[in-house]
N, C-alpha and C positions, 0 to 999 in steps of 0.2 A: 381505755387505757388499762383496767385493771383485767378486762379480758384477754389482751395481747401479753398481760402477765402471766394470766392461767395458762394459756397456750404454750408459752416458752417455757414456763416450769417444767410440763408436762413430756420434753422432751421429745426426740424423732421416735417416730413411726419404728419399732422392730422390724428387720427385715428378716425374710425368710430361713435367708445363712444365719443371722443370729436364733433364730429357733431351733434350729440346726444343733449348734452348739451348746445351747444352755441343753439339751435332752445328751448330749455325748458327756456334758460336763457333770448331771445329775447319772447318767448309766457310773462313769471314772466314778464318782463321789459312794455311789451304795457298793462297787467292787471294794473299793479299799475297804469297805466296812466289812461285806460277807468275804472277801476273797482279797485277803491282802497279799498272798503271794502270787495272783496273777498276772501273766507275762506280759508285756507289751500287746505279743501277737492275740492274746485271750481277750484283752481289754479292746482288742478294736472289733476285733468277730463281735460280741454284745454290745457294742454301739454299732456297728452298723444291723444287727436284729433289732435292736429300737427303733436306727430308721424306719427300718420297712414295715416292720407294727404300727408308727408312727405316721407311716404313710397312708395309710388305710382309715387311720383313727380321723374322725370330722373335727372332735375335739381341737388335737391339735393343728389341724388346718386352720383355726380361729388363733392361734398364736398371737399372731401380729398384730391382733386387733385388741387381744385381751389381757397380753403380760406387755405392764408400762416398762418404760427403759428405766426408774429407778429401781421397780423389780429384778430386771434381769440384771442391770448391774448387782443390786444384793446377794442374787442369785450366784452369779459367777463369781464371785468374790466368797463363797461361803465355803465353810471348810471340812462340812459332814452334810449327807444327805437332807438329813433333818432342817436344821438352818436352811438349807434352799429353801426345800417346802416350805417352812415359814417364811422366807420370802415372798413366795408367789400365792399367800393366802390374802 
């Protein structure tokens, strides 16, 4: 019983799209910091260069195995780069 507890707490599996996302939401999160007057079209050119860095990286290919979902909830929810990283520490 107390195992099917631990289990549920622990929430679903991250999926890929959400790895995705939490690296577009942490790229959006350090712009506003170093580059607050960057334009819509600025902010998507450097998150899609994190994808493709991203892509390469082994690291984050482990995403889904290694940020739990109350992580990336903290994460996404966080409102300076910083606070993410502390999230997902």
């Amino acid at each position: 019983m107390l195992s099917l507890a631990l289990l549920c707490s622990c929430g679903k599996r991250l999926e890929v799209e959400e790895c995705s996302q939490l690296l577009d939401r942490y790229v959006e999160l350090l712009a506003q910091g170093d580059r607050p007057a960057a334009t819509a079209g600025e902010l998507l050119r450097l998150q899609q260069e994190a994808r493709k860095k991203a892509a390469r990286d082994p690291a984050f290919a482990e995403c889904s195995n290694r940020v739990s979902r109350r992580a990336f909830d903290c994460a996404m929810s966080a409102n300076d780069a910083n606070l993410l990283e502390q999230c997902l520490l």
